[in-house]
C-alpha positions as a LaTeX table, in Angstrom:
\begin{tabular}{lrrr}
\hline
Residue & $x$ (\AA) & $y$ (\AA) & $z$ (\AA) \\
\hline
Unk1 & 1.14 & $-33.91$ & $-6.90$ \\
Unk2 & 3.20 & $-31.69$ & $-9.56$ \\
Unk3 & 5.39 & $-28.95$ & $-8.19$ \\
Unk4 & 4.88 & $-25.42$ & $-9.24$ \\
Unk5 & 7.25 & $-24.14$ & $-12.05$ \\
Unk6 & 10.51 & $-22.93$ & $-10.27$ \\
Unk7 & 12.81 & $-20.28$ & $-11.86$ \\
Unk8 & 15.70 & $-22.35$ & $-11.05$ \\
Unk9 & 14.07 & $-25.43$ & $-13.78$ \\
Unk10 & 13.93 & $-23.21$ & $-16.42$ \\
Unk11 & 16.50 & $-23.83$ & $-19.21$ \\
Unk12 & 19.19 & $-21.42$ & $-19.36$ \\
Unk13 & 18.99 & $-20.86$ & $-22.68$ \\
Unk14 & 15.63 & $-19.10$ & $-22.81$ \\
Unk15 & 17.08 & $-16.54$ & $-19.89$ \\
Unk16 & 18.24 & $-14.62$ & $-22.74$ \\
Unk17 & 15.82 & $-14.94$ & $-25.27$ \\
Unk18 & 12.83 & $-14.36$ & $-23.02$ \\
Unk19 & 14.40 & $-11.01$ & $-21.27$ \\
Unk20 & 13.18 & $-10.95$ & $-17.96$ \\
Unk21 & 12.23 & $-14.45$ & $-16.74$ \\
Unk22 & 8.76 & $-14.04$ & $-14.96$ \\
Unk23 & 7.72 & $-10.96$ & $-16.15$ \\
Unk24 & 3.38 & $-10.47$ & $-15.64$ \\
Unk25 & 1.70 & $-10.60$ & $-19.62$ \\
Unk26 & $-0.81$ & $-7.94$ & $-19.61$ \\
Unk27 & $-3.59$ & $-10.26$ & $-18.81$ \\
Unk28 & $-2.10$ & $-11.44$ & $-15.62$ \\
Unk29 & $-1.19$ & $-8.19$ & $-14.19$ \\
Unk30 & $-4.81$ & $-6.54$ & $-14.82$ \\
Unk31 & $-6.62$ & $-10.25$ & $-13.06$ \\
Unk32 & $-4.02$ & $-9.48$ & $-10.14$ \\
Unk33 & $-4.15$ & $-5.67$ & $-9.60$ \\
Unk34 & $-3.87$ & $-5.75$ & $-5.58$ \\
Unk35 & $-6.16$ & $-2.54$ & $-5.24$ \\
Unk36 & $-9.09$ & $-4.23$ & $-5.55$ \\
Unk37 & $-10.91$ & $-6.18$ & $-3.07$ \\
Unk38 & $-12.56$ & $-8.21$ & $-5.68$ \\
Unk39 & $-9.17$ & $-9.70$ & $-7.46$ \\
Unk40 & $-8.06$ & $-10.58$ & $-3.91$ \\
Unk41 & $-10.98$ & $-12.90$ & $-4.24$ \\
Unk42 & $-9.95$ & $-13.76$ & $-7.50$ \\
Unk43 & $-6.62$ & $-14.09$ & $-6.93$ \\
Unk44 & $-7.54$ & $-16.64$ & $-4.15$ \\
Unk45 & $-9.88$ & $-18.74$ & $-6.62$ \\
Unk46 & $-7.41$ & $-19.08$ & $-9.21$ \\
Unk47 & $-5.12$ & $-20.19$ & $-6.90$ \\
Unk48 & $-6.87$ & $-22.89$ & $-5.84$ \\
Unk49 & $-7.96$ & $-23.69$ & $-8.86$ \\
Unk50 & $-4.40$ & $-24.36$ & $-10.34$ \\
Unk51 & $-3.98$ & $-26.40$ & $-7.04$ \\
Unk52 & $-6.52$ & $-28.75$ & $-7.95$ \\
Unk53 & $-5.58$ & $-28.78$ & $-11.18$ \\
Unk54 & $-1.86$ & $-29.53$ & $-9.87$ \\
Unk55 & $-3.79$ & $-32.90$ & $-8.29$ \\
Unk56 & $-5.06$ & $-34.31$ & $-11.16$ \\
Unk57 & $-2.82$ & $-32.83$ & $-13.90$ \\
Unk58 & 0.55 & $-31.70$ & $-12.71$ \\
Unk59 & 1.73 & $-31.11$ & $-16.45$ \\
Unk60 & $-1.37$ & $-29.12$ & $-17.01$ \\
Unk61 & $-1.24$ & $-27.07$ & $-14.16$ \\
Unk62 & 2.58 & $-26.27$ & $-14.84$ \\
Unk63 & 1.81 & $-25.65$ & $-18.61$ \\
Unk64 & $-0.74$ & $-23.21$ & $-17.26$ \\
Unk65 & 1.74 & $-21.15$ & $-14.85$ \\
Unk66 & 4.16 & $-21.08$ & $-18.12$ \\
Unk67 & 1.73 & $-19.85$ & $-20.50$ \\
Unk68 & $-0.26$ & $-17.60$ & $-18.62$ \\
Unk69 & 2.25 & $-16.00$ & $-16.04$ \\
Unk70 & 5.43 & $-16.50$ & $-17.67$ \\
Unk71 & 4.36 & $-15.58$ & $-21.46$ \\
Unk72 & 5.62 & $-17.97$ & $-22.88$ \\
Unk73 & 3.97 & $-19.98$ & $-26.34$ \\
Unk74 & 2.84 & $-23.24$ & $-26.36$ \\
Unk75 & 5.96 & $-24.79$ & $-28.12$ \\
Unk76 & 8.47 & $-22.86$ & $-25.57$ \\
Unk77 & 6.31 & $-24.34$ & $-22.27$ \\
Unk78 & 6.24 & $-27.66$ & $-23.85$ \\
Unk79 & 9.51 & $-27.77$ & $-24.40$ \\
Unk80 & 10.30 & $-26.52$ & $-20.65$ \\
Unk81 & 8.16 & $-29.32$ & $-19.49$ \\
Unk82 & 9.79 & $-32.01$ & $-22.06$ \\
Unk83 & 6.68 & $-32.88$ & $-24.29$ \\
Unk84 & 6.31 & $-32.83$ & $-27.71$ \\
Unk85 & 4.47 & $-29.98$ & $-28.86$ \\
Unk86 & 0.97 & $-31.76$ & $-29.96$ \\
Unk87 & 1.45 & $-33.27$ & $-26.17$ \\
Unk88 & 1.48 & $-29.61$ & $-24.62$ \\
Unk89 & $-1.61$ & $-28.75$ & $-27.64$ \\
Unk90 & $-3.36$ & $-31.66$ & $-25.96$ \\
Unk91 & $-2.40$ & $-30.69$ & $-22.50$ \\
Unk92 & $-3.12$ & $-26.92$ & $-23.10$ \\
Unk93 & $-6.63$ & $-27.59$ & $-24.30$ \\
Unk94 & $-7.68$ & $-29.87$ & $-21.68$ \\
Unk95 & $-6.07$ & $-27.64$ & $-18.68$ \\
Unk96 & $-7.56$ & $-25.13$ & $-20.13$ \\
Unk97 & $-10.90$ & $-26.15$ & $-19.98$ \\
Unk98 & $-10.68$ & $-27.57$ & $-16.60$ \\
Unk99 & $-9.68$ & $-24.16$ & $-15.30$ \\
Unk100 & $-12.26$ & $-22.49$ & $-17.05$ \\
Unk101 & $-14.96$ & $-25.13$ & $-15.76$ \\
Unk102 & $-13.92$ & $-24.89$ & $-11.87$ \\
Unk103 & $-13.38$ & $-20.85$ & $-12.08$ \\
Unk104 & $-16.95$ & $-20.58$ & $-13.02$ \\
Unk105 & $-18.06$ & $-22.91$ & $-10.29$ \\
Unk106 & $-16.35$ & $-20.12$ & $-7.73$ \\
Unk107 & $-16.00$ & $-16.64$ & $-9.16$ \\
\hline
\end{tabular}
């Protein structure tokens, strides 16, 4: 099974570029406002959801943390992650669609 994207794998060089490192895009911080009872039920479905996804597709799920909570574009995550960039395309699309497929089985 694929470990979650760590802070401390992240090249140094995009530090700079990307300002602060882990910073929430828009999306991510409306699906996870903590006020709401309902997004703590979301919150919990994604989760597991990117841990399945981590058991099957560890590049996926890792692409999807990069993309989605990090910001950053396809090219930038695939290059993180060492694949070319029609790999992470590939990867993107498929993860993708598995997420979406097992978040409508449980929200």
């Amino acid at each position: 099974m694929g470990e979650p994207v760590h802070p401390s794998f992240i090249n140094a060089k995009f530090r700079g570029q990307m300002g602060e490192l882990f910073s929430f895009s828009k999306e991510a911080s409306e699906l996870f406002d903590i006020t709401s009872p309902r997004q703590d039920r979301s919150r919990r479905g994604v989760s597991e959801a990117l841990e399945k996804l981590a058991s099957r597709d560890p590049q996926g799920a890792q692409l999807i943390q990069l993309r989605f909570f990090a910001g950053f574009s396809n090219a930038e995550a695939g290059e993180l992650l060492g694949l070319p960039e029609r790999t992470a395309k590939r990867t993107w699309a498929y993860a993708r669609a598995w997420l979406y497929d097992e978040l409508k089985k449980t929200l």
